[in-house]
VEXMI-799070 format. One record per residue (C-alpha): x, y, z; residue number from 0; residue in three letters. Coordinates in nm, 2 decimals, always signed. Layout:
// VEXMI-799070
GUMAR  x  y  z  n  res
GUMAR  X  Y  Z  NUM  ALA
...
//
This chain:
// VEXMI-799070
GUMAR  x  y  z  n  res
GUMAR  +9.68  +16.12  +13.33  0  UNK
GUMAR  +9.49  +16.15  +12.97  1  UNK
GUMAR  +9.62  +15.98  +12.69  2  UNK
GUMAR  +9.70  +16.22  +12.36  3  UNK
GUMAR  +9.57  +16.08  +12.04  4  UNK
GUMAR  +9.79  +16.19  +11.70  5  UNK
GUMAR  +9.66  +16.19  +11.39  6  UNK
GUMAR  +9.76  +16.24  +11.06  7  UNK
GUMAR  +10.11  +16.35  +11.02  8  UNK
GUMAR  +10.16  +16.39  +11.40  9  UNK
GUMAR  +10.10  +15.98  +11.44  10  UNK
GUMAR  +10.39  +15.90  +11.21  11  UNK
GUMAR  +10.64  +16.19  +11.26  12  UNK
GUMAR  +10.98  +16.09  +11.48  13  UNK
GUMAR  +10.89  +16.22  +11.84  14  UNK
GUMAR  +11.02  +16.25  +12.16  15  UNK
GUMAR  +10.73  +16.24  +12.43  16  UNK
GUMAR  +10.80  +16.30  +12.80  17  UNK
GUMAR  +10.56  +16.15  +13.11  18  UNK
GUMAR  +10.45  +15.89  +12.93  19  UNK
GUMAR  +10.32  +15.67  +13.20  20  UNK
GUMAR  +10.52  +15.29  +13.14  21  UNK
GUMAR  +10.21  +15.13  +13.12  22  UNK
GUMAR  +10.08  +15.32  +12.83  23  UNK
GUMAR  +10.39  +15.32  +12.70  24  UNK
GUMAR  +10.39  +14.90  +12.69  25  UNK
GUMAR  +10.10  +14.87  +12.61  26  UNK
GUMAR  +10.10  +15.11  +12.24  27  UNK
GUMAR  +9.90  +14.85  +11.98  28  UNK
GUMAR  +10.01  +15.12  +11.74  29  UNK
GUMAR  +10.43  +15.04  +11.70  30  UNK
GUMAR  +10.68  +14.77  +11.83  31  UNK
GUMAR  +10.94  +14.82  +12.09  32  UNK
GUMAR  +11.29  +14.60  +12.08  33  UNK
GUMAR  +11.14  +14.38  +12.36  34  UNK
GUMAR  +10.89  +14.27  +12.05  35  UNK
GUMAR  +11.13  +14.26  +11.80  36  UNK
GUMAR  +11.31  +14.01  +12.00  37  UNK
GUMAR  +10.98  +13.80  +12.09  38  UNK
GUMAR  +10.97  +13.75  +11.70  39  UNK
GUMAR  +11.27  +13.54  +11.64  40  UNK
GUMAR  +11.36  +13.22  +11.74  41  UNK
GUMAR  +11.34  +13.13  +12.07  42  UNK
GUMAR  +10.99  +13.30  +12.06  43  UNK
GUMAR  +10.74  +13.30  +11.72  44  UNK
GUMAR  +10.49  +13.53  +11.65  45  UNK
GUMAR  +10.21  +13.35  +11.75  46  UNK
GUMAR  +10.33  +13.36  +12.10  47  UNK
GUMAR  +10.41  +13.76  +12.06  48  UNK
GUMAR  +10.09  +13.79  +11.94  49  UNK
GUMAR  +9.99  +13.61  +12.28  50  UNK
GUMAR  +10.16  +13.76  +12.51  51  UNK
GUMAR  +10.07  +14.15  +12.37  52  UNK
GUMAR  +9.69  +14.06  +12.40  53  UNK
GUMAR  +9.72  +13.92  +12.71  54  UNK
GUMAR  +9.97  +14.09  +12.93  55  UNK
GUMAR  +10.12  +13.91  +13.23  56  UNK
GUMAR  +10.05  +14.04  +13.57  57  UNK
GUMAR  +10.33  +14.25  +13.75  58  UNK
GUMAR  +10.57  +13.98  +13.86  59  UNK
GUMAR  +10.74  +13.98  +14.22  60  UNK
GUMAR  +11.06  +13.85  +14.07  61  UNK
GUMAR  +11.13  +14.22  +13.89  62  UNK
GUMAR  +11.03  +14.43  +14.20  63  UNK
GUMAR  +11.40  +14.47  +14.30  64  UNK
GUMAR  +11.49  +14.62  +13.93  65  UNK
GUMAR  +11.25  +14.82  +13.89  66  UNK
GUMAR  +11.24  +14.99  +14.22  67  UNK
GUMAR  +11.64  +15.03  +14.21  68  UNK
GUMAR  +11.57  +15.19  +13.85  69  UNK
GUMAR  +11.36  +15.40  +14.03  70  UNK
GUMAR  +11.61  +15.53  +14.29  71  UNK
GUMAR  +11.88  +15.53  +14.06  72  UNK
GUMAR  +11.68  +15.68  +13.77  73  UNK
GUMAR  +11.46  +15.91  +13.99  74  UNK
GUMAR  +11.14  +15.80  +13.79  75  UNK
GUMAR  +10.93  +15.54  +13.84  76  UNK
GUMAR  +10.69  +15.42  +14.06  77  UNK
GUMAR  +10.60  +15.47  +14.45  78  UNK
GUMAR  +10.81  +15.24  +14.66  79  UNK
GUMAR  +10.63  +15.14  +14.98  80  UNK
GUMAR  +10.74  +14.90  +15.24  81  UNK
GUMAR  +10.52  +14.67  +15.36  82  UNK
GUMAR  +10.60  +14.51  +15.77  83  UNK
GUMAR  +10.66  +14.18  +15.82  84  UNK
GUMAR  +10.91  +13.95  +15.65  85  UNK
GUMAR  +10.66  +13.70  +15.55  86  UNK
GUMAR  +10.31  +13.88  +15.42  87  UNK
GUMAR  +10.10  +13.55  +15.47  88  UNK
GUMAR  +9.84  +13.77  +15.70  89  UNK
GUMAR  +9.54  +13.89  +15.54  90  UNK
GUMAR  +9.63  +14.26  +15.66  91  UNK
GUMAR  +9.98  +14.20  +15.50  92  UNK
GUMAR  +9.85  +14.06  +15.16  93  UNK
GUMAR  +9.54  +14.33  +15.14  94  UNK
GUMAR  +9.82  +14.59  +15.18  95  UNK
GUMAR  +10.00  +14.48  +14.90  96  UNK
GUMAR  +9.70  +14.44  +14.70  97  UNK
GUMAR  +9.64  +14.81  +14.79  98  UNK
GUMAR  +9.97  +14.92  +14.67  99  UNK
GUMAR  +9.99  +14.70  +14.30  100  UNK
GUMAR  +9.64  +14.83  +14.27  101  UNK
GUMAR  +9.77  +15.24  +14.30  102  UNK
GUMAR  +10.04  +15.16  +14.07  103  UNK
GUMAR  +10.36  +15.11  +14.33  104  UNK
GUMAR  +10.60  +14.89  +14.43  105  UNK
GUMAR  +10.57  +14.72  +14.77  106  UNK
GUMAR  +10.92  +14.63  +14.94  107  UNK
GUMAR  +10.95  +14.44  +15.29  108  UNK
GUMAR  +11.20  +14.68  +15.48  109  UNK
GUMAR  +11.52  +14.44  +15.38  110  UNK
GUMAR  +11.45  +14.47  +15.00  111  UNK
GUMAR  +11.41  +14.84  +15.06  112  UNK
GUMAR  +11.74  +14.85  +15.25  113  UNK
GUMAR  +11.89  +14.70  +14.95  114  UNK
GUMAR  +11.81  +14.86  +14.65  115  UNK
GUMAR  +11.89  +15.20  +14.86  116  UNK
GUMAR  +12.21  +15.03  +14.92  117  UNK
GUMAR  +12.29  +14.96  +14.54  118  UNK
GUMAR  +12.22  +15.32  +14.43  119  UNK
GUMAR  +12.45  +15.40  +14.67  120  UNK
GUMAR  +12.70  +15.17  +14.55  121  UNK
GUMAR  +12.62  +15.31  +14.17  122  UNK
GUMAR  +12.66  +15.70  +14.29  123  UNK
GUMAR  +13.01  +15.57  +14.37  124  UNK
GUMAR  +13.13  +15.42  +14.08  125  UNK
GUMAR  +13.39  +15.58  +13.87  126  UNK
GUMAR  +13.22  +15.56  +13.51  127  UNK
GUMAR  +12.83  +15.48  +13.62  128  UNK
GUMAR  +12.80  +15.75  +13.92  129  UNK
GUMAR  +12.91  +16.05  +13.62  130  UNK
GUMAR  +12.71  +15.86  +13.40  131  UNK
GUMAR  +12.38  +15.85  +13.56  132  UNK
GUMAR  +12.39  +16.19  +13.78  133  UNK
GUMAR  +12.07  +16.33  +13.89  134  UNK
GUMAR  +12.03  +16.66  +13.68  135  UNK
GUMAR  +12.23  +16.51  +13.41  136  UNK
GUMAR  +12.04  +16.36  +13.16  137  UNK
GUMAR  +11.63  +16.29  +13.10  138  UNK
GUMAR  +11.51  +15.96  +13.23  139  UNK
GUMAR  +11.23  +15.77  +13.06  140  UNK
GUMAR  +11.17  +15.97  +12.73  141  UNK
GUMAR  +10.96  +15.78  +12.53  142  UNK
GUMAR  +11.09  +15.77  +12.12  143  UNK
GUMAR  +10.85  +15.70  +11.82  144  UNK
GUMAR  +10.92  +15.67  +11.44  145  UNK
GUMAR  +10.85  +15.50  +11.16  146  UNK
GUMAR  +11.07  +15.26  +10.96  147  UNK
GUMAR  +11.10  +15.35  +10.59  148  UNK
GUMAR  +11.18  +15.02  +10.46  149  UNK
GUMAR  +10.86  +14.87  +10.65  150  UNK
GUMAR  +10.62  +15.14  +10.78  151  UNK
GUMAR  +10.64  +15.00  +11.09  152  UNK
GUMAR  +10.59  +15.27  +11.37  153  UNK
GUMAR  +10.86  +15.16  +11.65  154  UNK
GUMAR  +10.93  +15.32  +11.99  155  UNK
GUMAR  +11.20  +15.33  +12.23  156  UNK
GUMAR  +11.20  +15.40  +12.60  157  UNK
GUMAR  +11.59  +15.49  +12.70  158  UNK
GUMAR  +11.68  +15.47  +13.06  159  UNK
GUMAR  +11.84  +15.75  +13.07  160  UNK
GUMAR  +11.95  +16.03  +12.79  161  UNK
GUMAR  +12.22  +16.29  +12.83  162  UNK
GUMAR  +12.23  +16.51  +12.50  163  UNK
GUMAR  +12.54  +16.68  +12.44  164  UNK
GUMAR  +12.73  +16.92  +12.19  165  UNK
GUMAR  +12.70  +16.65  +11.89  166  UNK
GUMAR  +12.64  +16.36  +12.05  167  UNK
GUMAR  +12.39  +16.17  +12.26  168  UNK
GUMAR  +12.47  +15.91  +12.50  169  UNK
GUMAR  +12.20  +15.68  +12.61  170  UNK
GUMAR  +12.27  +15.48  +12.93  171  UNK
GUMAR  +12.09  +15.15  +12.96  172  UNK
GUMAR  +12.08  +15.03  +13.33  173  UNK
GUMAR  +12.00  +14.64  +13.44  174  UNK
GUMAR  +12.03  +14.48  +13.76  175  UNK
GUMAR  +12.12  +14.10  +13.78  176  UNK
GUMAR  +12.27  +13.83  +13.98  177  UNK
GUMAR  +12.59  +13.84  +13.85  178  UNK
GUMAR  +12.75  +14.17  +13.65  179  UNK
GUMAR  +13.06  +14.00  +13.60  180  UNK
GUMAR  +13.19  +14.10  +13.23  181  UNK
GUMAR  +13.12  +13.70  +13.18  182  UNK
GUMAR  +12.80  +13.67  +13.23  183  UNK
GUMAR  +12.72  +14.05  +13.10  184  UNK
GUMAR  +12.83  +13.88  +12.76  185  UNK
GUMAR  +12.58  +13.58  +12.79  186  UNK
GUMAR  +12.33  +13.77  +12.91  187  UNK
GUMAR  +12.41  +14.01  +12.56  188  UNK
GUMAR  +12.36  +13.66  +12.38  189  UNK
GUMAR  +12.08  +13.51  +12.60  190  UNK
GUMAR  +11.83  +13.82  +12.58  191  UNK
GUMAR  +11.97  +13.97  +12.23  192  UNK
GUMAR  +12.06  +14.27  +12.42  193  UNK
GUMAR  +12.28  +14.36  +12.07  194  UNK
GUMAR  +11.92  +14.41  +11.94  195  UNK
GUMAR  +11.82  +14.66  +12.21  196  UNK
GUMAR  +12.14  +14.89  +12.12  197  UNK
GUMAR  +12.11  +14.88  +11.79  198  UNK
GUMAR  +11.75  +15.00  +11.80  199  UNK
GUMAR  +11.79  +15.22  +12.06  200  UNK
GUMAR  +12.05  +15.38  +11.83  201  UNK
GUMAR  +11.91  +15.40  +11.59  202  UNK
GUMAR  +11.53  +15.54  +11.73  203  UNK
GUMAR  +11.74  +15.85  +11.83  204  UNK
GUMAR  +11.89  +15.92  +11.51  205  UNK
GUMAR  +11.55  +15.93  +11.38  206  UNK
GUMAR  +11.41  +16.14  +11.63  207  UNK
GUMAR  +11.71  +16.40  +11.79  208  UNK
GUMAR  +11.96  +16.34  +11.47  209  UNK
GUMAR  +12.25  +16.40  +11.68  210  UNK
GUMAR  +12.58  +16.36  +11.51  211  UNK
GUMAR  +12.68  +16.09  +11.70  212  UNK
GUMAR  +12.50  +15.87  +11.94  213  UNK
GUMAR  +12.64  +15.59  +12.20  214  UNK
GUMAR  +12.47  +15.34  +12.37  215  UNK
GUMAR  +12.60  +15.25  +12.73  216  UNK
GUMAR  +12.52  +14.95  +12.95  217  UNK
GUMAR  +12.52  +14.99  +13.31  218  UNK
GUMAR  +12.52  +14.64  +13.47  219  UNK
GUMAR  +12.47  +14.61  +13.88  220  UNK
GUMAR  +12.45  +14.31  +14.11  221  UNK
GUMAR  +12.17  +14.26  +14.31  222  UNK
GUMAR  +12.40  +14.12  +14.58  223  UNK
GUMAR  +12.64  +14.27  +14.84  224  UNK
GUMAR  +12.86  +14.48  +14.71  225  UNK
GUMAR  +12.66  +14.54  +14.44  226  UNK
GUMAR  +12.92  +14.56  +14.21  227  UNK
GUMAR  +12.89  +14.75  +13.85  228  UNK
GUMAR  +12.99  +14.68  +13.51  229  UNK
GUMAR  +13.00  +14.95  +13.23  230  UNK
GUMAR  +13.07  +14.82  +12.86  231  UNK
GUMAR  +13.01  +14.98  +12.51  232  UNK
GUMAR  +12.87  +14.69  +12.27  233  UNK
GUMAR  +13.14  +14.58  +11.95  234  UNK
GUMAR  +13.04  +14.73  +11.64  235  UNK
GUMAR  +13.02  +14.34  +11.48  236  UNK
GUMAR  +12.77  +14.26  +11.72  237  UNK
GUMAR  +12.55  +14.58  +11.71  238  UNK
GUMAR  +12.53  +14.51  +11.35  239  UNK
GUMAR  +12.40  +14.19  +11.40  240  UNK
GUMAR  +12.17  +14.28  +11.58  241  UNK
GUMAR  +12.06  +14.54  +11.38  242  UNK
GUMAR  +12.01  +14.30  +11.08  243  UNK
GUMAR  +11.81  +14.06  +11.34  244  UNK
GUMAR  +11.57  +14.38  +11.40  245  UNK
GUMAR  +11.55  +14.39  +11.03  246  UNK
GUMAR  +11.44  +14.05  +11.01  247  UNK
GUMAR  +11.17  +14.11  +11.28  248  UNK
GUMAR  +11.05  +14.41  +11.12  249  UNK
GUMAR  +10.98  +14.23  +10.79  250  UNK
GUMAR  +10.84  +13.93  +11.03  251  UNK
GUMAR  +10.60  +14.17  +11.18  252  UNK
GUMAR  +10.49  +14.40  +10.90  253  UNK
GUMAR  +10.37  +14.05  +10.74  254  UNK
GUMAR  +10.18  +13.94  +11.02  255  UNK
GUMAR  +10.00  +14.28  +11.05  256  UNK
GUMAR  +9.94  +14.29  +10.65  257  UNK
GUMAR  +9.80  +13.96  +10.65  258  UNK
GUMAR  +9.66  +13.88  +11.02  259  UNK
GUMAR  +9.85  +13.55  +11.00  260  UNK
GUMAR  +10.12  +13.48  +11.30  261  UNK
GUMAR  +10.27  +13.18  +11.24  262  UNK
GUMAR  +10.46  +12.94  +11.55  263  UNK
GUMAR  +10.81  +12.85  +11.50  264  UNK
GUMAR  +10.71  +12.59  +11.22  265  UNK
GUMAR  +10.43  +12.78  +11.00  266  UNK
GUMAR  +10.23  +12.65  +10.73  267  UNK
GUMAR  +10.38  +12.26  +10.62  268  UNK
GUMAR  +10.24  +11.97  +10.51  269  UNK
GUMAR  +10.58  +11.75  +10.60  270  UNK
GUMAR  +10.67  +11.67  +10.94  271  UNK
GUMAR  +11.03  +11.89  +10.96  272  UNK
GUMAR  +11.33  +11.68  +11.15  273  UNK
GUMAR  +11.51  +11.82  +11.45  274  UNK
GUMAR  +11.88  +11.75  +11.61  275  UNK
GUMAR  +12.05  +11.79  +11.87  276  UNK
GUMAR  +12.26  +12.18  +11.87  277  UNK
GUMAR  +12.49  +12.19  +11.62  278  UNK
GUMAR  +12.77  +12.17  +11.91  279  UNK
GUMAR  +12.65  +11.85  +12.07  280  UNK
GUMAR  +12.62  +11.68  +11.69  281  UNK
GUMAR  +12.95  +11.73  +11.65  282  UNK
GUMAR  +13.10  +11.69  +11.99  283  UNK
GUMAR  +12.88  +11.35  +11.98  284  UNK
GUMAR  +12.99  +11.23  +11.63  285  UNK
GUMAR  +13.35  +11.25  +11.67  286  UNK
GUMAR  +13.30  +11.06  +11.99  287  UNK
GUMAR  +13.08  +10.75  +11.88  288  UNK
GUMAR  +13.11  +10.77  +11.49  289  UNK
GUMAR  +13.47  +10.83  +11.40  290  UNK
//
């Protein structure tokens, strides 16, 4: 499939592109998506953003099992194949799933296969996500572009899944994990400044589709038997934080690109800084040994 090249006022209007191909998408040199917003700040730097966007990783075995379960669950995606054997050390085994990176698909041994088709199965039947993510329902992989006023930053957005109704526009986010417990949900909210994502996500579709309203949904599964779901709407307090953290990265980045600079996590210093311990332990530790 071709690429489309916008120019003038088509490269910077708010835009709603379908069949986008993921890689493309990911790959855009031209606007930021919330995964690079959140590479910006602390634990990450620009300098390793900067890295890591000029040198992709290689597709990683660890994240076949969530993307191919977005793929049954989402309908889009990439080829699934299942690969025999339970081991692939043969030649044969490791030319064939050579073959299938190569054509752009996900190889499965028959087990991993069983279970992914096993958690959509799960999700079809639970009361909130099953309605929620419905084939025929909604539009899956829309890709969103815009450009931030205060910055003139172009940014993009790839929702899971959208379902546009009367007035308002839900977007459904869906992740599988290890554990979709509401506890671990929240740390993982913390952990990978998923607040960040929904307040971007937000607000990318008010740009582009100007709905009245729009929610954003997360749709947590297990990758483990019974693939339990968990479906939670973010708090207002922490989608604004993490709409001011975007903020922050947007600044961060428009720097970088006006300047070609992109500092690590100390930047420019002539002093040696001094570090701690987290805040916690100081204060766990000096009521302990100092009082």
């Amino acid at each position: 499939m071709g690429t489309t090249v916008l120019t003038g006022q088509q490269a910077t209007a708010p835009a709603m592109r379908a069949g986008v191909p993921a890689e493309v998408y990911h790959a855009d040199p031209t606007s930021i998506s919330s995964s690079g917003l959140r590479a910006l700040l602390p634990p990450g730097c620009p300098a390793q953003f900067q890295h890591d966007r000029l040198n992709p990783a290689p597709p990683k075995k660890t994240f076949d099992i969530g993307h191919a379960a977005h793929q049954l669950v989402l309908g889009e995606g990439p080829e699934l194949v299942v690969v025999d054997g339970d081991r692939w050390d043969t030649n044969a085994a490791k030319a064939q799933v050579r073959a299938v990176r190569a054509a752009g698909g996900i190889p499965l041994k028959q087990a991993e296969m069983d279970q992914v088709e096993a958690m959509a199965a799960a999700l079809r039947q639970h009361p909130l996500a099953g309605p929620l993510l419905a084939p025929g329902t909604g539009l899956a992989e829309q890709s969103l572009y815009w450009t931030d006023r205060e910055t003139g930053v172009r940014c993009r957005v790839r929702p899971d899944w959208l379902k546009q109704l009367p007035g308002l526009v839900l977007c459904i986010d869906y992740k599988s994990c290890a554990d979709a417990s509401p506890t671990a949900v929240s740390r993982a909210i913390r952990d990978h400044s998923y607040h960040q994502q929904d307040a971007l996500y937000v607000d990318g579709i008010q740009a582009v589709l100007d709905p009245d309203e729009v929610r954003f949904v997360f749709v947590f599964q297990s990758k483990t038997a019974p693939y339990l779901v968990t479906v939670r709407e973010l708090h207002q307090q922490d989608r604004d934080i993490g709409r001011a953290r975007n903020r922050r990265a947007l600044r961060i980045y428009a720097e970088c690109e006006r300047t070609g600079i992109w500092p690590d996590w100390t930047g420019p210093t002539t002093e040696i800084p001094q570090i701690g311990m987290p805040t916690w332990d100081t204060i766990r530790q000096a009521e302990e040994y100092l009082s």
